[in-house]
N, C-alpha and C positions, 0 to 999 in steps of 0.2 A: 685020151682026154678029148671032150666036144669039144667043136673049134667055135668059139665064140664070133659070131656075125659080127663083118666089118662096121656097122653100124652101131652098133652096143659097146664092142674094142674103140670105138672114139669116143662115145660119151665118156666110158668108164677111164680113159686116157686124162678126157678135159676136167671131170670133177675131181680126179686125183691131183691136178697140175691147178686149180683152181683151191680146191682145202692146203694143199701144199706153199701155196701162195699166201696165205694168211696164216700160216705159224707163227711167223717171226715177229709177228704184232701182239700177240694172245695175253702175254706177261706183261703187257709194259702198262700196267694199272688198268680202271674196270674202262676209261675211256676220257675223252676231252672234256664233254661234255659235265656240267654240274648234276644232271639228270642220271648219268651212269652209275656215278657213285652214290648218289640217292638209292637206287636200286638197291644195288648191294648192300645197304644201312637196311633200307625195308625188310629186305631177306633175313637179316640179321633179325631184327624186334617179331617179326612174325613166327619166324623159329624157336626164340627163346620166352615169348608171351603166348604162342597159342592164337593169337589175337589178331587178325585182322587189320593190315595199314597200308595204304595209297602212297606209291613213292610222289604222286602227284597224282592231282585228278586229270581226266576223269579216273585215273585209276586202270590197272595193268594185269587184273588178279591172276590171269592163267600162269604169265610168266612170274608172275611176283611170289606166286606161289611154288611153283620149281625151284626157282633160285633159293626160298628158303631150306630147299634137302640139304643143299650146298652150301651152304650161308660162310663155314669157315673153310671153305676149303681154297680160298684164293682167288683173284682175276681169270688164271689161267683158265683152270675149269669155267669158269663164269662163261669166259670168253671163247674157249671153244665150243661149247653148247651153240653158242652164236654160229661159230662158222659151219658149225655140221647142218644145223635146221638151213640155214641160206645155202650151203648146198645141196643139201636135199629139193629146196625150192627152185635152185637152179637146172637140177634135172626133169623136175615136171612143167620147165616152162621148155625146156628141150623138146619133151613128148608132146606137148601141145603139138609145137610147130612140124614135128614130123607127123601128127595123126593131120594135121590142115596139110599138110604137103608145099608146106612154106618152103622157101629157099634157106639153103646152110644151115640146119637146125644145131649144130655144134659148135659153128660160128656165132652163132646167134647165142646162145648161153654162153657160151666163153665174154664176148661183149655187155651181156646183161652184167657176168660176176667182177667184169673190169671196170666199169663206171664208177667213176671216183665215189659219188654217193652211197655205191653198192660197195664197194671193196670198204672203204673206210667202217660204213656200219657195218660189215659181219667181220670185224677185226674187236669189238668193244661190247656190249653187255646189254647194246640198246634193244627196245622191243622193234624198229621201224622193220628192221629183214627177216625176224620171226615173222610180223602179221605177211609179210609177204610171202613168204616161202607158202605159208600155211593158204593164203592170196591163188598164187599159181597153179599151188594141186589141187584146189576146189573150181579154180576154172577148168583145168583139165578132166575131172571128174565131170565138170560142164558138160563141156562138148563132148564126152563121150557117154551123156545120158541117161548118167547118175545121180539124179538128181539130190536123192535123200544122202548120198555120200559127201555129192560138193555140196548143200548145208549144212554136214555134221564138222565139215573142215572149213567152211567159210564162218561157222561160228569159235572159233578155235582161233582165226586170226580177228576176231573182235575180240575175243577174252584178250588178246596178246595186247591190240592197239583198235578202239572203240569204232578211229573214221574209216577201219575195213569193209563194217557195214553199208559205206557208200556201193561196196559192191552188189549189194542185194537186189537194188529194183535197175539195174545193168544188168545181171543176170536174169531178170526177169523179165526183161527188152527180148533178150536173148531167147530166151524161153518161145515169148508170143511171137515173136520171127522167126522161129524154126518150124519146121515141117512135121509135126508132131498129131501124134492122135487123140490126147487127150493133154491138152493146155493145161485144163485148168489143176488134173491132179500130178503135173510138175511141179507146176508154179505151187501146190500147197504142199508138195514133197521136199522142195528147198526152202521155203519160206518158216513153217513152222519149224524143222529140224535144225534151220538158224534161229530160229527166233528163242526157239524152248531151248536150246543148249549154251546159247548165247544169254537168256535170263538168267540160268543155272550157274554160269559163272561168274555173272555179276552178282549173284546172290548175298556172298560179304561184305560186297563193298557196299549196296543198298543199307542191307541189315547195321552198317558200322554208320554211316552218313546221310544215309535218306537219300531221297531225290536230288539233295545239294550236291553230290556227286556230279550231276551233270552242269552245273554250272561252275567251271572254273575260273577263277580271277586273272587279270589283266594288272597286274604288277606295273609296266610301262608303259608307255606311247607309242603310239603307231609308228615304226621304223621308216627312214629316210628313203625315198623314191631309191634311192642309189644304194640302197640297203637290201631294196626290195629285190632291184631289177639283178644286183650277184648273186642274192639267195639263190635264186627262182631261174639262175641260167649257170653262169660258171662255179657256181658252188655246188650244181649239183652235174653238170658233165663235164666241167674243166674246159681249157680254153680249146682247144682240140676239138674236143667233143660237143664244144657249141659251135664250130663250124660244122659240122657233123650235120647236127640237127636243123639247124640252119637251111644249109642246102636242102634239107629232104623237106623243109617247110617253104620252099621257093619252089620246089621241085612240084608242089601242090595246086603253091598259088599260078602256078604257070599252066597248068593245063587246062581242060577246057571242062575236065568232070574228075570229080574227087574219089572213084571208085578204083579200086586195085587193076592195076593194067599181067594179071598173073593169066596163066594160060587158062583159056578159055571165059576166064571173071566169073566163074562158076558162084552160084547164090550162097553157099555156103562162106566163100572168102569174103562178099559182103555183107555178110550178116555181121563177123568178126574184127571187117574195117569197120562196121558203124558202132559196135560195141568199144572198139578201142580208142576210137574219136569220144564215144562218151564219157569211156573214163577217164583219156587227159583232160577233157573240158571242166568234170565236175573236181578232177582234183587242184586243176588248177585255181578254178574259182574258190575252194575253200583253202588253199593255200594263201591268195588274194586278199582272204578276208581277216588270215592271221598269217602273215608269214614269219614267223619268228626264226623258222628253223628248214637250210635247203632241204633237209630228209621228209620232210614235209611231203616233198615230189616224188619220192623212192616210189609207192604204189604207181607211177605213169612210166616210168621211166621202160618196163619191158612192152607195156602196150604200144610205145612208142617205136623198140625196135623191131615187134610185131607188125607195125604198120609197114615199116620201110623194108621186113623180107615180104612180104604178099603185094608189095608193090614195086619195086625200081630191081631193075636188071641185077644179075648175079656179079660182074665185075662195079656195079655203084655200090650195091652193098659191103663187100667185100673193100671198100673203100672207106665207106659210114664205119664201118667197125672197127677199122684200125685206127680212124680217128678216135673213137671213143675209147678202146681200147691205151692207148698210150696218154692219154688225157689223167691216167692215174701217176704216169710216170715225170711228167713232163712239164712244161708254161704253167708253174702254178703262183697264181696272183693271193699272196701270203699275207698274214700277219706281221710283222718283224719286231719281235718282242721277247727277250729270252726267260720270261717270266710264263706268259700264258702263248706266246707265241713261239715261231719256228727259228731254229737258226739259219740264216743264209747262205748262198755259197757266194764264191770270188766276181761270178758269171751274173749277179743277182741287179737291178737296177731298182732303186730305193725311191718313193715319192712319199711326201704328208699330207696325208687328206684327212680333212675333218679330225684335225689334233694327233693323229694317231700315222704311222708308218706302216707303208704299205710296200711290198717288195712284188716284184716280178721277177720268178727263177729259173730260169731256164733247165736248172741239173736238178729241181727241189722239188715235184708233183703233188698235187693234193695230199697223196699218202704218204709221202715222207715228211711230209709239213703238218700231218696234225700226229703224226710219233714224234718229233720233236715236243709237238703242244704238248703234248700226254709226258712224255719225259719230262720236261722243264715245269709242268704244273706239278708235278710229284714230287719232285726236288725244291719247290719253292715253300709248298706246303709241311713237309715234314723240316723243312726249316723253322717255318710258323710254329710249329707242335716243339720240336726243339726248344725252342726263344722264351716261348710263351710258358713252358716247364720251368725254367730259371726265373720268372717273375712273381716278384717275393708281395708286391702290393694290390690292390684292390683294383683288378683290371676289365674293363669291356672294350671286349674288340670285334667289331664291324666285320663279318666276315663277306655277307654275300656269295656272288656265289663261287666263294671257297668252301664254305660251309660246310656241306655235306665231304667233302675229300677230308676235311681239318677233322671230322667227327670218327670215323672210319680209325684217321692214325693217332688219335687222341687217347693217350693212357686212361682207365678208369681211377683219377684221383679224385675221393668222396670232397675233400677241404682244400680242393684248390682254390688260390686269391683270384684266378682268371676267370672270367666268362665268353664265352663267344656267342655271339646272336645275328641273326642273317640280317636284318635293320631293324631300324628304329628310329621312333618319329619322334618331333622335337618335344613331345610331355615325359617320351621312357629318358632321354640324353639329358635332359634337366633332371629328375628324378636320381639320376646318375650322379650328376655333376654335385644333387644337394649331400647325399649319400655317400661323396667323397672320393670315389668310382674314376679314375683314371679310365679316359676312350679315347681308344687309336682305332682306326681304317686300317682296311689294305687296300693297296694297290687298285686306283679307279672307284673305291666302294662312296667314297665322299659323291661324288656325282651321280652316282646311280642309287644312293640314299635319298638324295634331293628328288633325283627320277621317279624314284616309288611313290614318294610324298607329296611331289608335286608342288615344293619349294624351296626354296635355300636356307640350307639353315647348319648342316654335318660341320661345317669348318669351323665355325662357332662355337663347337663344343667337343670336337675330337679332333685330334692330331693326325699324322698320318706315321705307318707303321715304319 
């Protein structure tokens, strides 16, 4: 038998200890999120109409269209699909860092696949760790000066998730910084083989929506400074893991030049620190400009520990990672809600902010706190579906966003007296009320009815479940 190179024997070690690591999440529904099980609904109607459908816009088609092979075949599958593409992702951000000759390229992926944002999304159904996987190996195809291959794979994670394309005129920094002999038929070898493959796959969603596609609606209000500031830091490294980063951004501000201090500084590893500086910048400003959601930040988060192997010493890093690394396991600042939240442990210390319970857990990590989410949201929901079967009268009920998870385990009954609707503004709840229409909420839906509408008015005319 060849004896597989100690260097290949690690990686193939870490992506099997890495997919192995995410089994035990695959079944426990498509995910937390209201957006997951929208997917899986879409997979569904696409499948069985032929038809073309947006689990949101702008719309998701490459994946949305996969999922419907699958449509019935369950979470599980859903959800491993997820974990195999985000390891596959995981190993071409490995190869990057070994073709740059960055420090601990196995550490460094191992770290990428532990980051609570990174582990929880390739656990669930979402498109955020597809566009990235597909992200990584079109960089790597980058810098190894392939250019027409990384835009046939940088267009593949725009089909997946559209702000991939932020990568494109980064890669084309890239391009006119490198030492290259002919620029300009790079730069038209990634550019069009993104652009024309990337048209090709939006091509249903245009043909179904038109240009409206590109503008999606804004349901709520700008989120709370204090909303912003957890998304955008511990909801996306964990409390660990933002000391982590932390340091390596003090570590910045402290020096005298913001260039990789790696053996030699050779032009190539600055080419890669200004490219990776560009992509936290610009993801971070379009995160800024809607942060609705930490995964948001998933695309920065490896350029960021790109940054810190080509620059700080082999024992700091080696430091960085294992904060981020146990940042999955550990101090995770929760929900405490056994409805749509986590259950706590003994160890846990409890505060109320802004209406709502907030725990600190010391035994309860990001990841064990949104399996909890996913558990208790599936158990509350097929309660609702239950409940709402036995109701014999002329019913509307507020679901939000329960919605799409209630419609998923919702029996097909053509004459049921129930309706369920994601909101509705005070002419549908009058219309209701004249029509004779019993309306109940769930759970928070009365306030974030008012939120949509941008008045008070739900309590006036529906009940709470």
């Amino acid at each position: 038998m060849k004896k597989v190179p100690g260097f290949r024997y690690n990686i193939l070690l870490a992506l099997l200890l890495i997919l192995c690591s995410r089994l035990p999440f695959l079944n426990n529904g498509y995910g937390a999120e209201e957006d997951s099980w929208g997917l899986a609904l879409v997979a569904k109607v696409i499948a069985l109409t032929n038809v073309y459908e947006a689990s949101r816009f702008p719309g998701h088609p490459l994946q949305e269209y996969i999922y419907s092979t699958i449509w019935d075949k369950g979470p599980f599958l859903f959800n491993l699909f997820t974990a195999l593409i985000s390891t596959a992702g995981i190993y071409f951000f490995i190869l990057t860092l070994k073709k740059l000759n960055a420090r601990q390229p196995v550490l460094c992926g191992l770290t990428l696949a532990f980051v609570p944002a990174i582990y929880i999304n390739s656990t669930n159904d979402m498109d955020y760790t597809w566009a990235l996987a597909f992200t990584l190996a079109s960089f790597y195809y980058l810098i190894s000066g392939k250019h027409f291959i990384s835009g046939v794979v940088l267009a593949l994670a725009i089909g997946c998730r559209i702000t991939s394309g932020i990568m494109l005129p980064v890669f084309l920094i890239y391009i006119w910084r490198d030492d290259l002999e002919n620029k300009i038929k790079s730069s038209l070898q990634l550019s069009l083989s993104t652009l024309i493959l990337a048209s090709l796959i939006f091509l249903p969603v245009f043909l179904t929506y038109g240009i409206g596609f590109l503008t999606a609606s804004d349901y709520f209000p700008y989120p709370t400074l204090a909303k912003v500031i957890y998304k955008g830091s511990m909801g996306v490294f964990g409390m660990p893991g933002l000391i982590g980063v932390s340091a390596l951004l003090i570590f910045f501000l402290r020096r005298k030049q913001l260039l990789p201090a790696h053996p030699a500084g050779n032009k190539k590893h600055k080419q890669i620190f200004e490219v990776s500086i560009a992509v936290i910048l610009f993801y971070t400003i379009a995160f800024a400009i809607k942060p609705e959601k930490s995964a948001y930040l998933i695309p920065l988060i490896p350029f960021v520990i790109l940054v810190a192997s080509l620059s700080i010493e082999t024992k700091k890093l080696i430091l960085f990672s294992c904060l981020l690394i146990v940042s999955s396991f550990t101090a995770g600042l929760n929900l405490d809600d056994n409805i749509r939240g986590n259950n706590s442990s003994d160890l846990s210390l409890t505060r109320t902010i802004s209406e709502q319970k907030i725990t600190f857990d010391i035994l309860i990590g990001p990841v064990m706190a949104d399996y909890f989410k996913r558990k208790n949201k599936i158990e509350f929901t097929t309660e609702v579906v239950n409940k709402s079967s036995m109701i014999q009268k002329k019913t509307v009920i507020i679901a939000g966003w329960w919605m799409n998870e209630i419609l998923l385990q919702l029996p097909n009954e053509k004459n049921s007296p129930v309706e369920f609707v994601f909101y509705a503004d005070e002419t549908a709840l009058q219309k209701f009320q004249l029509n004779q229409y019993s309306v109940v909420y769930l759970p928070e839906q009365n306030k974030w009815n008012d939120l949509r509408y941008q008045k008070v008015f739900t309590d006036k005319y529906a009940n709470p479940w």
